[in-house]
N, CA, C and O of each residue as an XYZ file, in Angstrom:
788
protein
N       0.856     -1.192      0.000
C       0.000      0.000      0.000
C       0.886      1.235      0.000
O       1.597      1.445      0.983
N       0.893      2.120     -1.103
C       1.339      3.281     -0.485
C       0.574      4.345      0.355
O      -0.591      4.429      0.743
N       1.811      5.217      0.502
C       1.321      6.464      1.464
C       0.694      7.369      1.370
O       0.404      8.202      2.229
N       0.317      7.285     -0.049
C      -1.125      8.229     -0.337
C      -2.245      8.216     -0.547
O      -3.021      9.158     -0.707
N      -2.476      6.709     -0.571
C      -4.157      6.624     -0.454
C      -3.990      6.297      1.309
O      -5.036      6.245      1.955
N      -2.963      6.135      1.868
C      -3.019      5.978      3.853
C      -3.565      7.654      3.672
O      -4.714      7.823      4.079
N      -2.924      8.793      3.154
C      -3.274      9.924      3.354
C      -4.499     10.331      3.231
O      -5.047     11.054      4.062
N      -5.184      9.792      1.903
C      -6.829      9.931      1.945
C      -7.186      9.193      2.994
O      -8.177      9.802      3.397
N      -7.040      8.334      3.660
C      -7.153      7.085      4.151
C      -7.677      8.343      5.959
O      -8.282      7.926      6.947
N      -7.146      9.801      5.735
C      -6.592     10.552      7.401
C      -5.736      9.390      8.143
O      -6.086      9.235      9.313
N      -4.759      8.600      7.738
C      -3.768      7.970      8.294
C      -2.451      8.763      7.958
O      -1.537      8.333      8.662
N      -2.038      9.789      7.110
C      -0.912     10.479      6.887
C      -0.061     10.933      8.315
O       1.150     11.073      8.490
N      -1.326     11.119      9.341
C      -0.024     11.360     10.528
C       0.340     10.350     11.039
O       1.495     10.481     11.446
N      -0.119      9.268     11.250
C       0.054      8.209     12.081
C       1.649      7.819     10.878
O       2.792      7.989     11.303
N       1.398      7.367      9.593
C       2.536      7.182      8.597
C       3.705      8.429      9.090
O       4.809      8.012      9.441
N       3.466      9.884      9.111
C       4.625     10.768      9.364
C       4.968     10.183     10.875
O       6.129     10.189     11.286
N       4.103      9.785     11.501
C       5.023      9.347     12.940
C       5.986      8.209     13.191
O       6.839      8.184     14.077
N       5.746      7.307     12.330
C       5.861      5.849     12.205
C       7.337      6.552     11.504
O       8.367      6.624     12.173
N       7.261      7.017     10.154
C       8.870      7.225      9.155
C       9.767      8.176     10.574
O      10.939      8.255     10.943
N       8.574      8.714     10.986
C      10.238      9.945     11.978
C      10.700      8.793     13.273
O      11.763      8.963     13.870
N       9.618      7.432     13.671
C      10.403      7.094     14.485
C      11.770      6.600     14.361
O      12.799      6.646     15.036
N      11.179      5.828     12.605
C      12.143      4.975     12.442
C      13.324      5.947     11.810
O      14.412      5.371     11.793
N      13.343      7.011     11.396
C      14.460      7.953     11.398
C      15.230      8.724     12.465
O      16.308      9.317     12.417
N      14.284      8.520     13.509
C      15.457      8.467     14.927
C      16.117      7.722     15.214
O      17.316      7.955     15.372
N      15.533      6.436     15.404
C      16.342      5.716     15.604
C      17.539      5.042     15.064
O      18.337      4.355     15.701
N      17.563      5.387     13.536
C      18.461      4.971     12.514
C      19.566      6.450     12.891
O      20.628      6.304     13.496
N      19.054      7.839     12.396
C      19.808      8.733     12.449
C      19.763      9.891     13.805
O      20.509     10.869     13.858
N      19.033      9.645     14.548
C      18.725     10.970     15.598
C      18.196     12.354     15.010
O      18.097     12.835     13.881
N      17.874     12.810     16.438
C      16.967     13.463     16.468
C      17.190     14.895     14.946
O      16.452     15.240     14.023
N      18.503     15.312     15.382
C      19.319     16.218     14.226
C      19.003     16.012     12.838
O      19.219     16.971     12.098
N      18.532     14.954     12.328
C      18.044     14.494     10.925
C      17.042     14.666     10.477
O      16.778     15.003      9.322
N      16.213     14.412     11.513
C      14.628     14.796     11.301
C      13.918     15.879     10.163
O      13.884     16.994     10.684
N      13.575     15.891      9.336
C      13.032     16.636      8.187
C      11.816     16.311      7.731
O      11.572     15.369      6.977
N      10.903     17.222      8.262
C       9.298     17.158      7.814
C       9.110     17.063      6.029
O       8.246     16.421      5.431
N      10.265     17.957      5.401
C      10.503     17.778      3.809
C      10.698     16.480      3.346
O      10.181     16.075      2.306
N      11.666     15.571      4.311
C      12.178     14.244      3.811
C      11.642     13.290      3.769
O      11.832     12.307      3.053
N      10.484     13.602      4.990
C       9.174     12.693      5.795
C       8.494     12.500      4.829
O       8.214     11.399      4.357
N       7.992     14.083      4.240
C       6.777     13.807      3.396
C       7.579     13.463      2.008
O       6.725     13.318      1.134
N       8.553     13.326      1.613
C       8.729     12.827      0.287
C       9.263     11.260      0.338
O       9.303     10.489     -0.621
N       9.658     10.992      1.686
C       9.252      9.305      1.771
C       8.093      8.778      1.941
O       7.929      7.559      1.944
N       7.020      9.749      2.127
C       5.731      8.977      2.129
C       4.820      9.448      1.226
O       3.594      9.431      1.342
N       5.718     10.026     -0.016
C       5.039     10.085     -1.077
C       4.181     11.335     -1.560
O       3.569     11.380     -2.628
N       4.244     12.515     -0.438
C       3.115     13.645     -0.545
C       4.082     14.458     -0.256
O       5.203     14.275      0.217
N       3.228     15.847     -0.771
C       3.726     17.018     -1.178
C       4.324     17.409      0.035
O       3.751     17.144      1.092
N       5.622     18.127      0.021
C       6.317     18.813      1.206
C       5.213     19.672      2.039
O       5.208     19.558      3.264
N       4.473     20.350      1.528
C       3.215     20.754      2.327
C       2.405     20.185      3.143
O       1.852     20.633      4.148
N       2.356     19.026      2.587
C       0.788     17.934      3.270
C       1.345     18.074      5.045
O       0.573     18.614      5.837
N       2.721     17.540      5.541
C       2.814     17.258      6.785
C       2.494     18.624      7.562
O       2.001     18.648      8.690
N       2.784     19.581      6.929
C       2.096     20.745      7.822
C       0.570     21.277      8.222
O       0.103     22.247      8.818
N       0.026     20.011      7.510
C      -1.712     20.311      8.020
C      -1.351     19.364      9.341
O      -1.905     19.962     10.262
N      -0.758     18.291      9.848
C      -0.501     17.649     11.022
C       0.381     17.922     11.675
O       0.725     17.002     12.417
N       1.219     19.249     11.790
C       2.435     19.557     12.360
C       3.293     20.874     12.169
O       4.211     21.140     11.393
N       2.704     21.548     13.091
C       3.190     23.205     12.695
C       4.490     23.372     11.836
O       4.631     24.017     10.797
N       5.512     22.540     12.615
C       7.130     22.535     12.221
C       7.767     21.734     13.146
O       7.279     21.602     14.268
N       8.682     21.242     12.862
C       9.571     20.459     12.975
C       9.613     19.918     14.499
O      10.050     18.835     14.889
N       8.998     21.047     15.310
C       9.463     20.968     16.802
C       8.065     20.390     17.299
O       8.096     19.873     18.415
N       6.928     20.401     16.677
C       5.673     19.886     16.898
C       5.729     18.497     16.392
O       5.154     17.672     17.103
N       6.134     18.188     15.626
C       6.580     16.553     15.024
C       7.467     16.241     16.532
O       6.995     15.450     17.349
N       8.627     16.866     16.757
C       9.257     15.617     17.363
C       8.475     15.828     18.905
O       8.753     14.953     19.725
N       7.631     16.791     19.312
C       6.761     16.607     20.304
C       5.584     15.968     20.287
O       4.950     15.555     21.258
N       5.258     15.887     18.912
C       4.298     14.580     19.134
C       4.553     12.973     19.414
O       3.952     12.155     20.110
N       6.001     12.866     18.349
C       7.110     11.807     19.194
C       7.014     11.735     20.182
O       5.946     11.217     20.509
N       7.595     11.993     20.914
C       7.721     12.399     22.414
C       6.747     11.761     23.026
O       6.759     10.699     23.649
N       5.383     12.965     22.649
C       4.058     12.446     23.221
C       4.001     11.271     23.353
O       4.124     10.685     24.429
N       3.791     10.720     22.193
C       3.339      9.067     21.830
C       4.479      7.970     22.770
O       4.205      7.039     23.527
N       6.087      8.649     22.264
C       6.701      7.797     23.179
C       6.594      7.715     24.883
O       7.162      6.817     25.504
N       5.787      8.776     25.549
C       5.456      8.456     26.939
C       4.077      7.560     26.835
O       4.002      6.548     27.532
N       3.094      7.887     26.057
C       1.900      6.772     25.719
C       2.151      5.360     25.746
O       1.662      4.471     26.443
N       3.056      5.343     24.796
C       3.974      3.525     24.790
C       4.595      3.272     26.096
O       4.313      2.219     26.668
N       4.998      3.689     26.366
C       6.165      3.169     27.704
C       4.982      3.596     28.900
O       5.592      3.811     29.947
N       3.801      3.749     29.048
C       2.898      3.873     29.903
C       2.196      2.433     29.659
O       2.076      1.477     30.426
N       1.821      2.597     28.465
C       1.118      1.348     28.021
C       1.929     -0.046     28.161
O       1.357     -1.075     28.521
N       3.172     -0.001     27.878
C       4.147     -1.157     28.234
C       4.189     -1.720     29.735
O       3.983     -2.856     30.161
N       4.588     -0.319     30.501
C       4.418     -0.444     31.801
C       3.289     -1.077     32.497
O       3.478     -1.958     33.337
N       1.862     -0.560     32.100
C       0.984     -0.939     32.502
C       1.217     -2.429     32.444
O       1.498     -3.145     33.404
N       1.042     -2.840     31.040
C       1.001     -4.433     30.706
C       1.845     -5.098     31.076
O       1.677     -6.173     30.499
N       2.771     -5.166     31.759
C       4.354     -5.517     32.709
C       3.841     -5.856     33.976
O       3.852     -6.994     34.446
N       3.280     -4.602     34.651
C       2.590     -4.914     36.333
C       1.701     -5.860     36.288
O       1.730     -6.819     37.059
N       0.412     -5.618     34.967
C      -0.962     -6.371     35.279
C      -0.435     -7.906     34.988
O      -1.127     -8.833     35.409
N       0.796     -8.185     34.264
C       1.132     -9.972     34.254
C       2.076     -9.922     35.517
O       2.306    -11.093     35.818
N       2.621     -9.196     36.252
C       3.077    -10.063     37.462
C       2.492    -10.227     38.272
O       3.011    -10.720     39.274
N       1.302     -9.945     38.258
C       0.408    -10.118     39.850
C       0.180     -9.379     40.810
O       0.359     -8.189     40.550
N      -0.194     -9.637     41.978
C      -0.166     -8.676     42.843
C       0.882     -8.408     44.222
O       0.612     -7.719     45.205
N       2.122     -9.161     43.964
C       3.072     -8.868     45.302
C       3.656     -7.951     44.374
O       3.472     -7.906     43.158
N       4.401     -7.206     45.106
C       5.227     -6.135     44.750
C       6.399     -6.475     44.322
O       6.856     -5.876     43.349
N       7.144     -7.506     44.948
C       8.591     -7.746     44.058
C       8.882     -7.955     42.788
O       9.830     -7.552     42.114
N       7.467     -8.998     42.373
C       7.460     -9.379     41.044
C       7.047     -8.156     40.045
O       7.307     -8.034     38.848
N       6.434     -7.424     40.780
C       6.212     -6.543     40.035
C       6.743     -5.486     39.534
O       6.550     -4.987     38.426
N       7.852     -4.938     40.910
C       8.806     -4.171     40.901
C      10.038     -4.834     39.446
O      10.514     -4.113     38.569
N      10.219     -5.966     39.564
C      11.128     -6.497     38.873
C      10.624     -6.354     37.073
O      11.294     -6.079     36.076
N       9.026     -6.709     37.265
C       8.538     -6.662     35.976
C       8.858     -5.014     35.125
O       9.586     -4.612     34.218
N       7.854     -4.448     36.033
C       8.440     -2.868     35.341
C       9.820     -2.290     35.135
O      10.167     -1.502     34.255
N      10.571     -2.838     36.138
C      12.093     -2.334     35.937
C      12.712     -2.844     34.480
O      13.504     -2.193     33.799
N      12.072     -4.405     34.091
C      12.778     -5.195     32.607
C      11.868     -4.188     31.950
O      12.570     -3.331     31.413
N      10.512     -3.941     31.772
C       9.680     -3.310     30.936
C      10.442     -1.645     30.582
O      10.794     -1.176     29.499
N      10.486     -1.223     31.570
C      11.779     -0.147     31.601
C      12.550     -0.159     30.903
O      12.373      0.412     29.827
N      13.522     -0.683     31.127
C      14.924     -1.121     30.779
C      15.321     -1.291     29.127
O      16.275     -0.957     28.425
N      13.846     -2.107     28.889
C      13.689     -2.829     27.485
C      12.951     -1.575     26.547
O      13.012     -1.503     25.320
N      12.391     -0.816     27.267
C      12.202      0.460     25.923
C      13.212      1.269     26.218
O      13.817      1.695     25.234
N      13.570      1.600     27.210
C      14.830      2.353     26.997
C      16.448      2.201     26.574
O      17.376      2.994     26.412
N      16.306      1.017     26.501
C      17.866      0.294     25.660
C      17.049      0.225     24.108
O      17.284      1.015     23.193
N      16.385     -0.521     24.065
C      15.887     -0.610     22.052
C      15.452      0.701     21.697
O      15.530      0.780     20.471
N      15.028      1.779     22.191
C      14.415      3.344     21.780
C      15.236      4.186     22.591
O      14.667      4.803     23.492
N      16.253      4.303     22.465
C      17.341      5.529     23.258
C      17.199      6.533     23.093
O      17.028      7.379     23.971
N      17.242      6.777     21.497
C      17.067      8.103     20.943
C      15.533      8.746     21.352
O      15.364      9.934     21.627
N      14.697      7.948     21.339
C      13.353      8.002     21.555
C      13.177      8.846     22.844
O      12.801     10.018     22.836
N      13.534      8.022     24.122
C      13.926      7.989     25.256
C      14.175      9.440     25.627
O      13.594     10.268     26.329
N      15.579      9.412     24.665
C      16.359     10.808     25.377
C      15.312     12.235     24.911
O      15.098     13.201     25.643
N      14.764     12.036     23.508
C      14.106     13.010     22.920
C      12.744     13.203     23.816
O      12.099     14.239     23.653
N      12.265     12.146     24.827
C      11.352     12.255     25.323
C      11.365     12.857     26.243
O      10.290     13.424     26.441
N      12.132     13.037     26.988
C      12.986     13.757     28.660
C      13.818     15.107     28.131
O      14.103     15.957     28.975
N      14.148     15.277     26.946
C      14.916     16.370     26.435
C      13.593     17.455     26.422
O      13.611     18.525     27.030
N      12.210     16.860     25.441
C      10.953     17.473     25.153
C      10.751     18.380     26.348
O      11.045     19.572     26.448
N       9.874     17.118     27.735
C       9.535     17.598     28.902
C       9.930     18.866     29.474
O       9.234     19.614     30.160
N      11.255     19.036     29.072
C      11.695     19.846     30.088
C      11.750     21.754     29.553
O      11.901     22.883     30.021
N      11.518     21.060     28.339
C      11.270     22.026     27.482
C      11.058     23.484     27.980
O      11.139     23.274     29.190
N      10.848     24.773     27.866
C       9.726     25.817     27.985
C       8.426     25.392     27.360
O       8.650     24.530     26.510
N       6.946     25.729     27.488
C       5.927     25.346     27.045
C       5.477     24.021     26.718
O       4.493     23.870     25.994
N       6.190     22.931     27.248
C       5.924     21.545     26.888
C       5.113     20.682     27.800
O       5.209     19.468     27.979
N       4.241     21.602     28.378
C       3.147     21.440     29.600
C       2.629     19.903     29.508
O       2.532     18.929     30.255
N       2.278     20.344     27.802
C       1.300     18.437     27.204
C       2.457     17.234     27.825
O       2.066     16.195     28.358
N       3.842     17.561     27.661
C       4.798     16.343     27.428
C       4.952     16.101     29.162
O       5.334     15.031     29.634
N       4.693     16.938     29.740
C       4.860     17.144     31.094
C       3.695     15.974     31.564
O       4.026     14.926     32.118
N       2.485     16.282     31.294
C       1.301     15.742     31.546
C       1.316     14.415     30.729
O       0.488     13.639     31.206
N       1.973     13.895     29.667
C       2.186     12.446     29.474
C       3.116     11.791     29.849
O       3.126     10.572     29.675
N       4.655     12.790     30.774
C       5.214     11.813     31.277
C       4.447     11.567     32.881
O       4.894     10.730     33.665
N       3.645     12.144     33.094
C       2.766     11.816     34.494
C       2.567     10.251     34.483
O       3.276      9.461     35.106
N       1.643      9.968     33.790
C       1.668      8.228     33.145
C       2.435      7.314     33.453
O       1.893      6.334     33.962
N       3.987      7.273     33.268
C       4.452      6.120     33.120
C       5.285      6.742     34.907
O       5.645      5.936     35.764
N       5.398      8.138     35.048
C       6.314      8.198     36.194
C       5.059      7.898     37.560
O       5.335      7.518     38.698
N       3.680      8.202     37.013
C       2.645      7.140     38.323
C       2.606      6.206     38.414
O       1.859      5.813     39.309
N       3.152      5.422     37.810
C       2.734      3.802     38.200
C       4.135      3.747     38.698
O       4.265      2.947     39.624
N       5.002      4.246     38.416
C       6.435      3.853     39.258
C       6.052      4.358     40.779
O       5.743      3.462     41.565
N       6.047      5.613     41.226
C       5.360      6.345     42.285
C       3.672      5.658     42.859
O       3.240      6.047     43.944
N       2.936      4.750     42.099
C       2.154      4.009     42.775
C       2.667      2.650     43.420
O       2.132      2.031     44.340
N       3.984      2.285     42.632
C       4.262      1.034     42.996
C       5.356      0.650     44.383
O       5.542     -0.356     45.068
N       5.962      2.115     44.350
C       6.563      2.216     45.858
C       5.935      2.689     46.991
O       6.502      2.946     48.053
N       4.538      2.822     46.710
C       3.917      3.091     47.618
C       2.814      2.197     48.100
O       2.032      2.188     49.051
N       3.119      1.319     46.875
C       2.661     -0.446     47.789
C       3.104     -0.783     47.998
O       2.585     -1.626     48.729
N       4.906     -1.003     47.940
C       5.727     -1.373     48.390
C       5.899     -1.275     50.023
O       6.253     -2.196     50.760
N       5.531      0.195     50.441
C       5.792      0.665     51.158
C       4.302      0.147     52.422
O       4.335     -0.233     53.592
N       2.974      0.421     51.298
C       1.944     -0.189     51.913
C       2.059     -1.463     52.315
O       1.580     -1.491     53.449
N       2.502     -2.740     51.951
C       2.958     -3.955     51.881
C       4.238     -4.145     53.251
O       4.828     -5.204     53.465
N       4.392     -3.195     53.836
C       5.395     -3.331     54.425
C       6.943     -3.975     54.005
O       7.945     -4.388     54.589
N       6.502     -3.796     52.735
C       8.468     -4.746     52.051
C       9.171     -3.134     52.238
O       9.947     -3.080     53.193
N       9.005     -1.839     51.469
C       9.727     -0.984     52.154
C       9.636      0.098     53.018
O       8.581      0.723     53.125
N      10.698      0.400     53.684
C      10.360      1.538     54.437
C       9.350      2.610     54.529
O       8.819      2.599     53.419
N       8.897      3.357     55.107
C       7.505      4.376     54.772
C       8.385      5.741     54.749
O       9.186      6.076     55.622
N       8.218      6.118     54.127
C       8.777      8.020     54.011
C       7.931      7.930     52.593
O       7.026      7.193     52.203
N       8.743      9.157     51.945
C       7.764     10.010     51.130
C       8.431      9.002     49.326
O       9.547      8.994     48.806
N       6.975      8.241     48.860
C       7.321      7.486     47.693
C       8.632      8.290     46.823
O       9.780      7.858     46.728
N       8.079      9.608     46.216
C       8.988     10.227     45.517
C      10.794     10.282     45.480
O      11.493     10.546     44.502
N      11.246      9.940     46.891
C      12.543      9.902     47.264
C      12.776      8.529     47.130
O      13.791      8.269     46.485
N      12.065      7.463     47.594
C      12.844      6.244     46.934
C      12.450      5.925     45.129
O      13.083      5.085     44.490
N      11.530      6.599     44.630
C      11.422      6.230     43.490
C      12.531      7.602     42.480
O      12.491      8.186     41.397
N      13.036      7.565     43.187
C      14.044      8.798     42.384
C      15.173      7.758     42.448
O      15.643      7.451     41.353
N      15.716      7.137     43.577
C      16.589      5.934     43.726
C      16.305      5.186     42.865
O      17.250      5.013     42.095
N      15.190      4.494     42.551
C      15.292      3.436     41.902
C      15.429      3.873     40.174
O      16.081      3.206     39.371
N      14.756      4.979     39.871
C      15.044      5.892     38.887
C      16.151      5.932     38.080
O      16.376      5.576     36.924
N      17.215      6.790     39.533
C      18.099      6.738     38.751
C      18.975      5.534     38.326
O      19.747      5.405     37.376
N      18.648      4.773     39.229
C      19.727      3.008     39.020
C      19.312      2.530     37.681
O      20.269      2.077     37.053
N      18.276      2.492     37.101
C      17.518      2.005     36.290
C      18.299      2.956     34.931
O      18.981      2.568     33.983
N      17.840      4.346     35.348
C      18.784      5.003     34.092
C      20.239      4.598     34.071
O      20.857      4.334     33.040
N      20.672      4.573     35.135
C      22.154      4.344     34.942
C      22.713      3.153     34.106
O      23.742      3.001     33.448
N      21.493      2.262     34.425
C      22.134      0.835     33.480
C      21.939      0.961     31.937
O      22.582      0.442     31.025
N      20.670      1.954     31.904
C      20.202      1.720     30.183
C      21.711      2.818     29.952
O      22.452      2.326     29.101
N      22.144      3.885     30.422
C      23.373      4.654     30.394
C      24.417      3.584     29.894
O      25.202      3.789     28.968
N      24.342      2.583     30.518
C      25.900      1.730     30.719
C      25.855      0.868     29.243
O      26.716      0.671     28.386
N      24.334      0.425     29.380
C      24.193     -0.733     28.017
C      24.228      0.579     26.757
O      25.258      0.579     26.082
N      23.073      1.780     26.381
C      23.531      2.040     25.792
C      24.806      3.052     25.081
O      24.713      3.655     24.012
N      25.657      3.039     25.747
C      27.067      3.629     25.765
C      28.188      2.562     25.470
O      29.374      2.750     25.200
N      27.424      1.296     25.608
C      28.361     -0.340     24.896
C      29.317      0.030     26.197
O      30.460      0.058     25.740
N      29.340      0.180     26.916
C      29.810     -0.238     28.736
C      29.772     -1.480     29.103
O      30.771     -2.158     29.343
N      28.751     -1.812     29.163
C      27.813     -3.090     29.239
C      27.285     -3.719     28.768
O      26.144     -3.316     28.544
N      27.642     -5.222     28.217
C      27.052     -5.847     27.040
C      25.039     -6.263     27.037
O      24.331     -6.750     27.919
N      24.884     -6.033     26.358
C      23.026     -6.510     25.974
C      22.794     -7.360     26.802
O      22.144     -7.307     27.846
N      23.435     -8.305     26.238
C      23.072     -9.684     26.757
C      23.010     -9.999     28.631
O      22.520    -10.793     29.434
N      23.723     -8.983     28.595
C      23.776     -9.205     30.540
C      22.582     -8.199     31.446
O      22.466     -8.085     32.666
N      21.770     -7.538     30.321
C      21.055     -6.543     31.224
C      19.825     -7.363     31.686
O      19.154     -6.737     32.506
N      19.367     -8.540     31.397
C      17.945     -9.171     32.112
C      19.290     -9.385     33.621
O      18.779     -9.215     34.728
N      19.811     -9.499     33.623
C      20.501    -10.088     35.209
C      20.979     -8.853     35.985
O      20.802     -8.782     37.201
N      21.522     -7.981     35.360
C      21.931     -6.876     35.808
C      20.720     -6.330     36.534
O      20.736     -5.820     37.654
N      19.675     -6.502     35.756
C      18.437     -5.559     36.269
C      17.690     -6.144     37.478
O      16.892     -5.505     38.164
N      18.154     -7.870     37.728
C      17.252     -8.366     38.235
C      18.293     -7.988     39.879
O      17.832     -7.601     40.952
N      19.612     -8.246     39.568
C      20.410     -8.002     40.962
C      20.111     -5.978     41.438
O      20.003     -5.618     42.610
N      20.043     -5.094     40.363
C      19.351     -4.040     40.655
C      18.683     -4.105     41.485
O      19.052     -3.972     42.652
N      17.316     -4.363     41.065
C      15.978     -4.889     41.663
C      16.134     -5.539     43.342
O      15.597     -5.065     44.343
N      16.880     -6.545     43.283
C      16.793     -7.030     44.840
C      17.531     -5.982     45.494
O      17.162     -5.732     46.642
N      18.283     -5.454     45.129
C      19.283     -4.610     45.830
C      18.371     -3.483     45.948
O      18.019     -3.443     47.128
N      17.880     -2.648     45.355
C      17.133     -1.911     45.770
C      16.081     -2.460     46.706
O      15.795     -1.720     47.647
N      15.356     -3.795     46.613
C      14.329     -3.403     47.912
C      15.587     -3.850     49.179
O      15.575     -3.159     50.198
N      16.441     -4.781     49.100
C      16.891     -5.175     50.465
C      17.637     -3.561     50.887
O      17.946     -3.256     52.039
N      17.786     -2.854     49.934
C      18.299     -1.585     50.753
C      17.354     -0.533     51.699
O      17.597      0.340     52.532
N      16.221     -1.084     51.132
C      14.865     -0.094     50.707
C      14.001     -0.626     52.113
O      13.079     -0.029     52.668
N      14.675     -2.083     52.532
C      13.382     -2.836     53.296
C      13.205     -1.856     54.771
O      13.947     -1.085     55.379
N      11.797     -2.359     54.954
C      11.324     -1.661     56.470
C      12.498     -2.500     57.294
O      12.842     -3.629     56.945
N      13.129     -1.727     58.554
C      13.831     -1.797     59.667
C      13.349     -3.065     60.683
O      13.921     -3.246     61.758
């Protein structure tokens, strides 16, 4: 099928989102060209600007979508481990781990967005994936596995450990193949550090 009956189709943005992911991830964010977009998907250099002011609204809709996914991942990570907290803690941390090592560029463009001036929306979709982390130490905490103080301070801990490894794997520090174990000795180590007294 080409990309211009998807365009009659009102699928042309979903197609411009789909070519810019896969042009991040091949080339980063610096490459990105709404001109290049729309002449790989077949329509006039104009068309992408009925779905995208300029350039900086494309990679914030990126963005967008990439906190949507990694919310939606997350979600589906907790609801198969059940209901104790370790397994679950462990589940989201691989669910983690695993979009942020295969989508880096994604990743970084998503946390680069947020912090933005005026990026209120990106603010309000990383709410999503950073509540269920912040709900889940606070069953942790409900559960008596960890300590009680304020969720936000141990989920900044576990935060950053978690970034640090996708840091290590993707910087080739740390080979691929070792991050399901890496993450899982993470994981215990954070609650036995974490446990109630």
């Amino acid at each position: 099928m080409t990309p211009v009956p998807a365009y009659h189709h009102g699928n042309l943005r979903s197609t411009l989102l789909a070519a810019a992911e896969r042009s991040l991830r091949q080339h980063g964010a610096g490459q990105l060209s709404l001109r290049e977009l729309a002449r790989d998907a077949g329509v006039s250099h104009a068309a992408p600007r009925r779905h995208f002011a300029d350039r900086q609204a494309l990679l914030d809709a990126l963005a967008e979508a990439g906190f949507a996914r990694l919310h939606a991942e997350l979600r589906a990570a907790l609801a198969a481990a059940g209901a104790d907290f370790a397994p679950r803690l462990h589940a989201m941390a691989a669910a983690y781990l695993r979009f942020a090592t295969e989508d880096a560029a994604l990743l970084e463009l998503m946390f680069t967005g947020k912090h933005r001036e005026g990026a209120e929306h990106l603010v309000a979709a990383a709410a999503g994936p950073f509540g269920l982390m912040h709900d889940l130490i606070a069953q942790g905490q409900a559960q008596g596995v960890l300590e009680p103080g304020p969720p936000d301070r141990a989920g900044i801990v576990l935060f950053a450990t978690l970034q640090g490894i996708a840091t290590l794997v993707n910087g080739n520090l740390v080979a691929p193949d070792l991050l399901d174990g890496i993450t899982r000795t993470a994981v215990d180590q954070f609650i036995r550090g974490s446990r109630r007294p």
